[in-house]
C-alpha positions, 0 to 999 in steps of 0.5 A: 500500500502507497503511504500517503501523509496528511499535512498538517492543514487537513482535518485529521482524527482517529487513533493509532488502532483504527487507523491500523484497523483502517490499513488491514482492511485496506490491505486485505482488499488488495488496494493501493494508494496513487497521488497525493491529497493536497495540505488544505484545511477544507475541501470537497472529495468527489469520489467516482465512479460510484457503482457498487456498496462496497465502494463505501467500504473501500473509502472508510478502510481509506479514510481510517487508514490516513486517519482523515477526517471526512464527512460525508452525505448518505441517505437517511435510511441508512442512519436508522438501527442496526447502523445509524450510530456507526454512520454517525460516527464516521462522519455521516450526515443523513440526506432525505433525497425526496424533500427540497431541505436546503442541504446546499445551504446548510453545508456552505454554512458548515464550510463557513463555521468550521476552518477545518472541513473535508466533505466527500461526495458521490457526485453520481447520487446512485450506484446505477447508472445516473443520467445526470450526476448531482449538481450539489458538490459544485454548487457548494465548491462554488458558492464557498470557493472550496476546492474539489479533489477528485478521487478514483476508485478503480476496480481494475487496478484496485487503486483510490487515485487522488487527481489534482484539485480542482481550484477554479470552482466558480463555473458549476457545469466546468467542475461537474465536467472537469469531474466527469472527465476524471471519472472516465479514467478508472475502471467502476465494480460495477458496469453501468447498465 
């Protein structure tokens, strides 16, 4: 496994045994590490292509592995028992993806109160293939000038392969097909129907 070490400006948590809980698994899996993740205090990660449930798995083994502390959006259902209380504890933030509720909003202001945040988002909104990826992740880059960081998940070569940032956020459709563009470089679990 590639070593990737955090700077001192990203948001870090865990300890010495998740993050050694983080790498067995990581390992275990057969993944790899390939670029670096840039030294800032707030960014959003777009993790693509997003196809299969156990993308979920190979992120988390990779965030506790770097000891990054990431939050993330993921529906709401799955914020109930038996696994609600381990979602929230990995940094999840429940999304009801039926009602218009504002989170848009709600995490510019999250950006806003907290110099330190790192957020990753599927920008594809689904694991089947998605006509149109949702817009959210760059609407908040642009609306907070946050950079996106891209980041692969290839199935084919069993790598997370962080591309560089993108830093010039202030055109939504550009960031969404500078992402698109990136997310044709890697190889999903699953191929879209």
């Amino acid at each position: 496994m590639s070593s990737i070490q955090l700077g001192s400006e990203i948001p870090q948590k865990g300890n010495a045994f998740t993050a050694a809980l983080g790498r067995m698994v990581f390992k275990l899996m057969g993944w790899k590490f390939e670029g670096d993740i840039p030294n800032q205090p707030q960014m959003i990660i777009a993790v693509a292509p997003h196809s299969s449930n156990q993308d979920f798995i190979v992120a988390m083994a990779a965030v506790l592995s770097l000891r990054l502390h990431v939050s993330y959006l993921a529906k709401h259902t799955l914020f109930k028992f038996p696994l609600g209380g381990l979602m929230s504890a990995l940094g999840g933030i429940p999304v009801n993806r039926n009602s218009s509720q504002g989170l848009v909003g709600k995490m510019v202001e999250q950006f806003e109160t907290h110099p330190q945040l790192v957020l990753g988002i599927a920008p594809e909104g689904t694991r089947g293939k998605a006509k149109r990826w949702k817009k959210g992740f760059a609407v908040i880059a642009q609306a907070t000038n946050v950079p996106v960081l891209p980041a692969l998940l290839d199935y084919k070569t069993k790598c997370i392969r962080f591309e560089p940032l993108i830093t010039d956020v202030s055109d939504v459709d550009k960031t969404i097909e500078s992402m698109q563009a990136y997310a044709k470089l890697a190889s999903p679990k699953n191929q879209p129907i």
